[in-house]
RODO-2510 file (C-alpha; in nm, 4 decimals, decimal comma):
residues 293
     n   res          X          Y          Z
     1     x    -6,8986     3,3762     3,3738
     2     x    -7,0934     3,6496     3,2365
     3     x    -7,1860     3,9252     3,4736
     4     x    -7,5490     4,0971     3,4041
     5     x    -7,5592     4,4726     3,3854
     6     x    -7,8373     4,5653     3,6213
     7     x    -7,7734     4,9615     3,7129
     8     x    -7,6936     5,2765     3,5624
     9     x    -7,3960     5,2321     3,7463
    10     x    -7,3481     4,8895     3,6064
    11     x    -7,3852     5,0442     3,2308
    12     x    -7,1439     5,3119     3,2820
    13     x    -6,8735     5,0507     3,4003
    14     x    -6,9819     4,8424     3,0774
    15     x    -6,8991     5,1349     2,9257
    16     x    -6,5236     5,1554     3,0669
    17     x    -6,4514     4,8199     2,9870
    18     x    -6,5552     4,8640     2,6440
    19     x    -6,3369     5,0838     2,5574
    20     x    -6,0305     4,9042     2,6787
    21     x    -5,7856     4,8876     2,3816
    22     x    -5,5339     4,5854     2,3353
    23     x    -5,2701     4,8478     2,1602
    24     x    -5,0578     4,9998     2,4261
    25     x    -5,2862     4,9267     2,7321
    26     x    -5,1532     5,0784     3,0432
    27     x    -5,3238     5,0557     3,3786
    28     x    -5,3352     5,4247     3,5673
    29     x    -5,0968     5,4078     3,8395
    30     x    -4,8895     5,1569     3,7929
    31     x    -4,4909     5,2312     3,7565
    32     x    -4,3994     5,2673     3,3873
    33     x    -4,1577     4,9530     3,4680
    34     x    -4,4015     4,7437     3,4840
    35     x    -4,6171     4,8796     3,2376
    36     x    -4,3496     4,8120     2,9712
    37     x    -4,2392     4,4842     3,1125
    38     x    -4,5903     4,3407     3,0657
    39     x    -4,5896     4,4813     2,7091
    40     x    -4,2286     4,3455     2,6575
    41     x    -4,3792     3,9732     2,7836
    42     x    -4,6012     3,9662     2,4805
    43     x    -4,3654     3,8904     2,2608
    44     x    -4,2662     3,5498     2,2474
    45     x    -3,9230     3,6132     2,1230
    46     x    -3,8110     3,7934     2,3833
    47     x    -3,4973     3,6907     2,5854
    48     x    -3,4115     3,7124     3,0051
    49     x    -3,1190     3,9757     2,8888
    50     x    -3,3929     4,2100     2,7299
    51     x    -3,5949     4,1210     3,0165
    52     x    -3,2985     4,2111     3,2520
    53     x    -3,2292     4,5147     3,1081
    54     x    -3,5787     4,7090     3,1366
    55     x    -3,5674     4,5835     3,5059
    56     x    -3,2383     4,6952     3,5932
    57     x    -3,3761     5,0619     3,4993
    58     x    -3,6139     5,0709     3,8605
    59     x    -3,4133     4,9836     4,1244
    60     x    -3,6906     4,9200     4,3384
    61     x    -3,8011     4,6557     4,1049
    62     x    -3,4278     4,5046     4,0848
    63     x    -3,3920     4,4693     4,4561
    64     x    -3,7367     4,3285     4,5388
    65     x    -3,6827     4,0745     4,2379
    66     x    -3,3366     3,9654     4,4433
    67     x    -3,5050     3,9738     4,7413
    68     x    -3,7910     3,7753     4,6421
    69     x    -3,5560     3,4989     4,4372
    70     x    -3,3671     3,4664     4,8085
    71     x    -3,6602     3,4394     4,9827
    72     x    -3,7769     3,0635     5,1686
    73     x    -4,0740     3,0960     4,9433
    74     x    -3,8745     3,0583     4,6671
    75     x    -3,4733     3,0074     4,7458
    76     x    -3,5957     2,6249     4,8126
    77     x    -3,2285     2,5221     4,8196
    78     x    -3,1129     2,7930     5,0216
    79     x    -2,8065     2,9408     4,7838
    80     x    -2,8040     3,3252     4,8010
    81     x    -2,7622     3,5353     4,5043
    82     x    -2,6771     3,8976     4,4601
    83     x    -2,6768     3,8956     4,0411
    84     x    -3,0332     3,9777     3,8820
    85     x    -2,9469     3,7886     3,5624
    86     x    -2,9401     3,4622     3,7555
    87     x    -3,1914     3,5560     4,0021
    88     x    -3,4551     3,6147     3,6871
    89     x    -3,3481     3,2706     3,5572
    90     x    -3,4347     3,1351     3,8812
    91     x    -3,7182     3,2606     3,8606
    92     x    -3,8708     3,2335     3,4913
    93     x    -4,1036     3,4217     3,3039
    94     x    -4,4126     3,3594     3,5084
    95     x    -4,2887     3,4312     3,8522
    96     x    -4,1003     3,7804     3,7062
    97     x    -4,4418     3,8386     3,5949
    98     x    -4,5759     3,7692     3,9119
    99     x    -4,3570     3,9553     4,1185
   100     x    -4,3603     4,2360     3,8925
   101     x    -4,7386     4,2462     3,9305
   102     x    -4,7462     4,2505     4,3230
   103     x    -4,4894     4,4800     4,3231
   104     x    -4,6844     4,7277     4,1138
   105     x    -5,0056     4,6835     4,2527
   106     x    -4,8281     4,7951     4,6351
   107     x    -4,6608     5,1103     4,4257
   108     x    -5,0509     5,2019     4,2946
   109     x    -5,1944     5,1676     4,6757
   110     x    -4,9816     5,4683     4,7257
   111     x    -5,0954     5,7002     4,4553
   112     x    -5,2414     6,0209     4,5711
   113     x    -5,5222     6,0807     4,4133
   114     x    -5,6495     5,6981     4,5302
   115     x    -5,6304     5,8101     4,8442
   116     x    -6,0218     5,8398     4,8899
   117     x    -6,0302     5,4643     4,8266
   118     x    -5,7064     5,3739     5,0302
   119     x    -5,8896     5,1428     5,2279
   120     x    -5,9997     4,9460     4,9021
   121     x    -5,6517     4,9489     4,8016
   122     x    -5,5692     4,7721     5,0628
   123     x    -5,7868     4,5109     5,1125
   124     x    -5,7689     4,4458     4,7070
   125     x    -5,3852     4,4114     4,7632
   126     x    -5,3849     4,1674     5,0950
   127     x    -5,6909     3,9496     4,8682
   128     x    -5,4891     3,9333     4,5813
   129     x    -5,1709     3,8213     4,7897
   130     x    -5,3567     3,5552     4,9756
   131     x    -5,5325     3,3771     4,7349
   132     x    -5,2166     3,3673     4,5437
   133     x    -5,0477     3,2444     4,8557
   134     x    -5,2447     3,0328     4,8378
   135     x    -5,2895     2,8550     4,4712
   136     x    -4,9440     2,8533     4,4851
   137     x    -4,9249     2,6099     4,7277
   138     x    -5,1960     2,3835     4,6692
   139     x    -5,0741     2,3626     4,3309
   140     x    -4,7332     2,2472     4,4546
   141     x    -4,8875     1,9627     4,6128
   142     x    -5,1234     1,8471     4,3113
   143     x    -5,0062     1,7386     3,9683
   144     x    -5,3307     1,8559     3,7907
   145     x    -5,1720     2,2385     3,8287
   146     x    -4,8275     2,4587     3,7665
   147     x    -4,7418     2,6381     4,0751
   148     x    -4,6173     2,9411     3,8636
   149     x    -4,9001     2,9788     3,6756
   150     x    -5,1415     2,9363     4,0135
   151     x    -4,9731     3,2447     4,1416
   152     x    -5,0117     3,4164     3,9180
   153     x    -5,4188     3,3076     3,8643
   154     x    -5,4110     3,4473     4,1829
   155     x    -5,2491     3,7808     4,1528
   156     x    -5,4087     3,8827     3,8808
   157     x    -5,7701     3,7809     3,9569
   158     x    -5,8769     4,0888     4,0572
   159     x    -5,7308     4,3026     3,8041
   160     x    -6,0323     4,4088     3,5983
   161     x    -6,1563     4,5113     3,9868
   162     x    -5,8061     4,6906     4,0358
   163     x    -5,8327     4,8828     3,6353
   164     x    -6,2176     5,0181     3,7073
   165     x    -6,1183     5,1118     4,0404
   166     x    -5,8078     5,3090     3,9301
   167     x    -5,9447     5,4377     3,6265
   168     x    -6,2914     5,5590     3,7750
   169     x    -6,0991     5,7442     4,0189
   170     x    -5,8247     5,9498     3,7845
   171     x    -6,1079     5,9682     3,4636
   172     x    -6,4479     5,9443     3,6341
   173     x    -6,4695     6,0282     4,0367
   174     x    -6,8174     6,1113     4,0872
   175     x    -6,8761     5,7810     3,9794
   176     x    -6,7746     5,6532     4,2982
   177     x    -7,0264     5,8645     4,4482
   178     x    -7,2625     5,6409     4,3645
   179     x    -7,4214     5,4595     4,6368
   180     x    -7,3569     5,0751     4,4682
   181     x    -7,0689     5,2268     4,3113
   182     x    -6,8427     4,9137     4,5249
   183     x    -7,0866     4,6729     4,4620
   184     x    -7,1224     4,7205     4,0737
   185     x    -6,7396     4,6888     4,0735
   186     x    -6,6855     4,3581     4,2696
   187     x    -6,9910     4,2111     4,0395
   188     x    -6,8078     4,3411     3,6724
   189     x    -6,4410     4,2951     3,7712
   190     x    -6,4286     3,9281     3,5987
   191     x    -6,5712     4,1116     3,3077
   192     x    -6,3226     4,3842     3,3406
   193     x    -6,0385     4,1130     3,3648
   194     x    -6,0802     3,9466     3,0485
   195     x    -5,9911     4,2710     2,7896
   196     x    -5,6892     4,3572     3,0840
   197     x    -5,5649     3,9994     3,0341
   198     x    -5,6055     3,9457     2,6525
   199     x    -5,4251     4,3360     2,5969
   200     x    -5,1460     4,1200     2,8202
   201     x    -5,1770     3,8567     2,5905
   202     x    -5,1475     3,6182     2,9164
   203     x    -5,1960     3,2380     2,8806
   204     x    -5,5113     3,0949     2,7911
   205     x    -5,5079     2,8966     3,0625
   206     x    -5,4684     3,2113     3,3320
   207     x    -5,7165     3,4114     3,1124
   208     x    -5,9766     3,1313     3,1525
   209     x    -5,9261     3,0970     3,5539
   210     x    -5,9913     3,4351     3,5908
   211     x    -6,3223     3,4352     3,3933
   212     x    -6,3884     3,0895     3,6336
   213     x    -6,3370     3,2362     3,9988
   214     x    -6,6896     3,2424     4,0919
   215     x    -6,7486     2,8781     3,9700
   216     x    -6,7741     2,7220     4,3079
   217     x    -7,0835     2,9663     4,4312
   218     x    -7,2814     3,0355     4,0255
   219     x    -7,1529     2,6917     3,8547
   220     x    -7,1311     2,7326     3,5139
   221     x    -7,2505     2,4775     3,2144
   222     x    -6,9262     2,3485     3,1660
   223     x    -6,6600     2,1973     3,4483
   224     x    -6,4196     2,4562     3,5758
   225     x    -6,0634     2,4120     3,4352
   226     x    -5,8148     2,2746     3,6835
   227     x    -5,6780     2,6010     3,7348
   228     x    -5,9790     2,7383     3,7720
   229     x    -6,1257     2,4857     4,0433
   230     x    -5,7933     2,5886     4,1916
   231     x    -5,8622     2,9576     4,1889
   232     x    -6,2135     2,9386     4,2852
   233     x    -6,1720     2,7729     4,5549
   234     x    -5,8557     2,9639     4,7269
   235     x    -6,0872     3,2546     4,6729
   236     x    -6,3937     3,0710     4,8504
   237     x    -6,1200     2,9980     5,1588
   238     x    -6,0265     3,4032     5,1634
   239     x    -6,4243     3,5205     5,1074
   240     x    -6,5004     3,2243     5,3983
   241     x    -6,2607     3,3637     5,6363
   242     x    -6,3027     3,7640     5,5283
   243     x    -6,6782     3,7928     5,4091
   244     x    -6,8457     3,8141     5,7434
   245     x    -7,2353     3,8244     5,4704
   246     x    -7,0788     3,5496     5,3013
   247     x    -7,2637     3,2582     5,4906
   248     x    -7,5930     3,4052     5,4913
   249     x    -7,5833     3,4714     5,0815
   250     x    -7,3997     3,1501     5,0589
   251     x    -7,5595     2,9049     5,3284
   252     x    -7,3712     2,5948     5,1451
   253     x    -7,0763     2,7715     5,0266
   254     x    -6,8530     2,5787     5,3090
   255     x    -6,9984     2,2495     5,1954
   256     x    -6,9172     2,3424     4,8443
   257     x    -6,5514     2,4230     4,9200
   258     x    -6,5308     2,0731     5,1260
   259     x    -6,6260     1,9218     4,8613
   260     x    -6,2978     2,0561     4,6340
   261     x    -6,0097     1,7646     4,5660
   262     x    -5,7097     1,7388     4,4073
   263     x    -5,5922     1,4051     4,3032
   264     x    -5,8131     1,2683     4,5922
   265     x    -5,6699     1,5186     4,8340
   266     x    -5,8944     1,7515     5,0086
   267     x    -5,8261     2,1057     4,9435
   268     x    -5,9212     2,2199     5,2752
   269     x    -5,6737     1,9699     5,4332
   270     x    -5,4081     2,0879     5,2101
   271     x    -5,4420     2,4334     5,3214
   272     x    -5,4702     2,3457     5,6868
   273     x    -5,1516     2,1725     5,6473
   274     x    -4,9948     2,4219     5,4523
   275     x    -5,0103     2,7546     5,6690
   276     x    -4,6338     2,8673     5,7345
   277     x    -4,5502     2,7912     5,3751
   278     x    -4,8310     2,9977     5,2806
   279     x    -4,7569     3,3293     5,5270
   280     x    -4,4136     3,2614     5,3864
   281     x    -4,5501     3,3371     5,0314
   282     x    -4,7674     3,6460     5,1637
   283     x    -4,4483     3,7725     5,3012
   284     x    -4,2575     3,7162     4,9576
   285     x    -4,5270     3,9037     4,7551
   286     x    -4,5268     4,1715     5,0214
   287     x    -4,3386     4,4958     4,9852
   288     x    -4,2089     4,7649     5,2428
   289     x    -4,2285     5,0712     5,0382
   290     x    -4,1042     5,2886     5,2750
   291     x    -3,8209     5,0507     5,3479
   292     x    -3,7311     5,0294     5,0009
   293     x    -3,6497     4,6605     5,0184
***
């Protein structure tokens, strides 16, 4: 959905995500690792050894990649692995991708010089983590969506949020003086996304739920994509249940969520069903920096 620019603040964001460039995009903060590893997953050719290698050269990223492959979230037939070669085929692309992305938006949180917007940080990582949480698992109960790639929807639905916010504050801090600094953010992050995403070269079909996750409140001309409707609507659940203004901006929003199904399944009911599998996915996305594990 197109956003309107409405503020100065608004133009000078435009501005930012402008000049995004596809060659050798790199989002400020995030390890080098992963930097490389989503430039390595453009090319179609590539192989789990190449893949394998590059992460072998973090060890942080190596041991929450095991860690995450043995988790209940994911270990679904309960055989523990130590080797990262068979724990990234166990895996696949998408989910390495995933991980990787979680992992490296928990390393950013810690940056010094976001530390004025810490709090931010935070609540962009637990939003991010939930609404993945839970796609994920909706989509494991519908046939109309891949789990992998719902996850992922999820993760990275609030990157173009996550690259103004980290690039404002390294290139252009008084910006976030402004007094609808926030606001301008949260309305052009969707915008934001879309240049992030295509630099990625990520799947259409995650590229285009992104640019849908508003759909369920500002419907657009054309029916949301499955993944999309998907999307949306895990984010309506986490904006329901966080977003203490959402009701009175949104009086129907609830009755538009109700209204969600998947292959005549209520979404709502899903999720209600659903909890410990989704905590168990928040858990696996989670990372104890300080731990190191």
């Amino acid at each position: 959905m197109d956003q309107i620019v409405e503020t100065g603040t608004d133009q000078e964001l435009a501005d930012i995500i402008a000049s995004i460039e596809a060659d050798n995009l790199e989002l400020p903060a995030f390890p080098d690792v992963v930097n490389r590893l989503q430039a390595l997953l453009t090319n179609a050719n590539i192989s789990m050894k190449d893949v394998a290698a590059l992460i072998q050269s973090d060890p942080v990223l190596t041991a929450k990649l095991l860690r995450t492959a043995n988790s209940a979230a994911f270990n679904t037939r309960g055989v523990e692995i130590d080797n990262l070669n068979v724990a990234l085929n166990r895996l696949g692309y998408t989910l390495i991708r995933s991980i990787a992305m979680a992992f490296a938006m928990r390393q950013a949180e810690q940056a010094p010089y976001l530390a004025p917007i810490k709090t931010e940080m935070r609540e962009l990582l637990r939003r991010s983590n939930y609404v993945a949480a839970i796609a994920c698992v909706v989509a494991r109960s519908v046939p109309q969506v891949s789990a992998d790639q719902a996850i992922l929807a999820g993760l990275v639905h609030q990157i173009g949020t996550l690259y103004l916010l980290l690039t404002v504050q390294r290139d252009h801090p008084e910006l976030a003086e402004n007094l609808d600094y926030f606001e301008a953010v949260a309305r052009l992050g969707a915008t934001a996304a879309a240049p992030v995403l295509a630099a990625w070269e990520f799947p259409a079909e995650i590229r285009a739920a992104v640019a849908e996750q508003d759909g369920l409140l500002f419907p657009p001309d054309d029916p949301l994509s499955a993944t999309g409707l998907l999307l949306a609507a895990a984010k309506l659940r986490d904006q329901m249940e966080h977003d203490s203004m959402l009701r009175d901006e949104h009086p129907d929003a609830y009755d538009r969520l109700a209204a969600v199904q998947f292959a005549g399944r209520s979404f709502l009911d899903i999720v209600a069903a659903s909890q410990s599998e989704i905590r168990d996915i928040q858990e696996s996305l989670s990372f104890n920096i300080a731990a190191g594990s």
